[in-house]
ZAMARGU-4260 file (C-alpha; in steps of 0.2 Angstrom, whole numbers, plus 5000, padded with zeros to 4 digits):
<rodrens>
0) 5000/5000/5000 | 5008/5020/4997 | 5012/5031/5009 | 4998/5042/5004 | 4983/5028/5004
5) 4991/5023/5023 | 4989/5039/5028 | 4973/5041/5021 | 4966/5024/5031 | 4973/5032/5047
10) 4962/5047/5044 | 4947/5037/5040 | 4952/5024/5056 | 4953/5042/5065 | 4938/5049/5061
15) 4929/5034/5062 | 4933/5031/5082 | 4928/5050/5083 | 4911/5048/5076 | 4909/5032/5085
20) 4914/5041/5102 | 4907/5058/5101 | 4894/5056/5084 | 4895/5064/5069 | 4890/5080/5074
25) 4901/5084/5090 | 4915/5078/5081 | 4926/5093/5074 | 4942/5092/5063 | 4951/5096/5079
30) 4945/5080/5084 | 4953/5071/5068 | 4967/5078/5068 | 4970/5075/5087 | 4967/5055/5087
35) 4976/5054/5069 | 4992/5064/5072 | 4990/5071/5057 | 4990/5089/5052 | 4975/5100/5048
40) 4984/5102/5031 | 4986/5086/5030 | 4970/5080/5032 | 4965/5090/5018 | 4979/5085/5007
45) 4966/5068/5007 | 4948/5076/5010 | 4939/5092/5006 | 4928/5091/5021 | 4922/5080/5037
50) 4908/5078/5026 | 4917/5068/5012 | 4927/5057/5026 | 4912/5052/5031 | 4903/5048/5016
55) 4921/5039/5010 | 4921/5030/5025 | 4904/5021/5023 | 4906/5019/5005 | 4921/5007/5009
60) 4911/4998/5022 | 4895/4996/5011 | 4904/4985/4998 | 4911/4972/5011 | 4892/4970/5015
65) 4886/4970/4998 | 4899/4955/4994 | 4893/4948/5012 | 4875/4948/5006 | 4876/4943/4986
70) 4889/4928/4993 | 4878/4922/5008 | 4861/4924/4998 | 4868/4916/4982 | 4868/4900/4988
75) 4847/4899/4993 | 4834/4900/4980 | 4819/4902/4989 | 4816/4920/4991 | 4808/4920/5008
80) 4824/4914/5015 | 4834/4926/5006 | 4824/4938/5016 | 4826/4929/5030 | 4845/4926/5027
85) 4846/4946/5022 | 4838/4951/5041 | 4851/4938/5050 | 4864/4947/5041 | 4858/4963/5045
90) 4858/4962/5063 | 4874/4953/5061 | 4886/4972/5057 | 4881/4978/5075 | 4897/4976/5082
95) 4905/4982/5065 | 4911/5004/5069 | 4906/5011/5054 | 4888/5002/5055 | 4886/5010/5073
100) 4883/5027/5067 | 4865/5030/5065 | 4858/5038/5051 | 4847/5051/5061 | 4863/5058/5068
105) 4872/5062/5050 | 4858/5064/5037 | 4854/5081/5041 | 4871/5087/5041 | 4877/5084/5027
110) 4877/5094/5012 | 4867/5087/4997 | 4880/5082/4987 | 4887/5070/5000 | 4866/5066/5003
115) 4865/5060/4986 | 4883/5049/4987 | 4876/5042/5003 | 4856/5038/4995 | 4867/5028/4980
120) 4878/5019/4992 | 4859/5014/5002 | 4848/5011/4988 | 4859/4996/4985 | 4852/4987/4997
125) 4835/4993/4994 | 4837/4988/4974 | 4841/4970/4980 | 4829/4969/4992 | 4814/4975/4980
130) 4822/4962/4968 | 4819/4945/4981 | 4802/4953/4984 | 4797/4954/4963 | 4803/4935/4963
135) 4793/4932/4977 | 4778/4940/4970 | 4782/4929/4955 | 4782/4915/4963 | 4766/4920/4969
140) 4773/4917/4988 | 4766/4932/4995 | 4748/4940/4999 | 4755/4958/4995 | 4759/4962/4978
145) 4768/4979/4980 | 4787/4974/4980 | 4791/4994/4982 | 4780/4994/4999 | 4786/4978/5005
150) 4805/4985/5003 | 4800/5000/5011 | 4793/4991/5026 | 4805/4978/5028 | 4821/4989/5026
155) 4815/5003/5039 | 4810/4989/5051 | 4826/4983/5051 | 4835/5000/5052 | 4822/5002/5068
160) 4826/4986/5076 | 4845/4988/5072 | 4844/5008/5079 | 4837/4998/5094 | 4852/4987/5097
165) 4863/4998/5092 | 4857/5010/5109 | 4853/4996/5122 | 4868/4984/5121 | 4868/4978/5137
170) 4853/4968/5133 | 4861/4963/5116 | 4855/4944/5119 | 4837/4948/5121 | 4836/4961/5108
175) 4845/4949/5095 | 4831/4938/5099 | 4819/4951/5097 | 4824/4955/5080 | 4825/4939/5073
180) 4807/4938/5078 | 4802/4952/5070 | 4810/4946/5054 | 4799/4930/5059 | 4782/4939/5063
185) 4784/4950/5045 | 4790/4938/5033 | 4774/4927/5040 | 4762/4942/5041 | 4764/4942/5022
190) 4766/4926/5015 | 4751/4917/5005 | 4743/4904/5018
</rodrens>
C-alpha cells in the first residue's frame, strides 16, 4: 500500500473512532486531527471536508456487506429465506464501527451532494431487496403484491430494530432475539397461507 493511501486509512480509522465516540455531529476536525496525528493540512491534502470522510468511510464499508450479502444469499433459491437470510445478516454488522453510526445523527448534516453519494451507496440494498420481493411475487409466495411497499417496510423495520440494538447493548442477547422475531412475525404476516 503507498504512503499516501496509509495515511489516508489512518484518517478514516481516526475519524471513524471520533464519530463512533462523540457522533457525527460533535466531532470537529480538531478531533481528527487530534486522534490521527495528522496535520490540519494534512488532512485536507486527502479530504475536502468531514463531510466527504464520512461519506468515503461508509462507501468502503457498504461494499464488504454488499459481497457479504450477494455471497451468503447466492447459495438459497427460495426467496423467503433470502429475506430471512438478508435480516440475520443485517443484525449481524452491529458490532461492526462504521455500521454503529445511525443515520438520524448524519443525514441532516450533510450537504446534498454528499446526501446524494450516501442515498446511492443505500439504495443498494433497497434495489436488491425490491428484487427478492418481485421474485417472490412471482412465485406467487406472498399476499401483497407491492414489492416497492414491501422493501420499504421491511428495510425501515430493520433499520428500527438495528437503531434499537445499536442503543441498548447491554441487553444485546434479548434484543438479537427480538429482532429475529420480528423478521419471523413480517415475513409470515405476508406470506400466501
Amino acid at each position: 500500500m503507498k504512503r499516501d493511501q496509509i495515511t489516508r486509512q489512518m484518517i478514516l480509522k481516526a475519524a471513524l473512532e471520533c464519530f463512533r465516540k462523540n457522533g457525527y455531529v460533535n466531532t470537529s476536525l480538531n478531533d481528527i486531527v487530534k486522534a490521527s496525528g495528522i496535520s490540519k493540512g494534512g488532512i485536507y491534502w486527502h479530504f475536502k471536508s468531514k463531510e466527504e470522510m464520512f461519506v468515503q468511510m461508509i462507501e468502503e464499508a457498504y461494499e464488504p456487506w454488499l459481497n457479504t450479502i450477494h455471497s451468503a444469499l447466492s447459495t438459497l433459491s427460495d426467496p423467503l429465506e433470502k429475506l430471512k437470510k438478508y435480516g440475520e445478516l443485517f443484525y449481524s454488522q452491529i458490532d461492526l464501527p462504521v455500521f454503529k453510526l445511525l443515520p438520524e445523527s448524519y443525514w441532516g448534516e450533510v450537504g446534498e451532494q454528499y446526501r446524494d453519494r450516501l442515498n446511492q451507496c443505500y439504495s443498494k440494498d433497497d434495489e436488491f431487496i425490491y428484487a427478492v420481493f418481485t421474485e417472490a411475487i412471482a412465485n406467487n409466495q406472498l399476499r401483497i403484491t407491492d414489492a416497492k411497499a414491501l422493501t420499504w417496510i421491511y428495510i425501515s423495520m430493520l433499520e428500527g430494530l438495528f437503531a434499537e440494538l445499536s442503543l441498548r447493548s447491554e441487553k444485546k442477547d434479548e434484543l438479537v432475539a427480538y429482532f429475529a422475531t420480528g423478521i419471523d412475525i413480517f415475513l409470515e404476516g405476508i406470506k400466501r397461507k
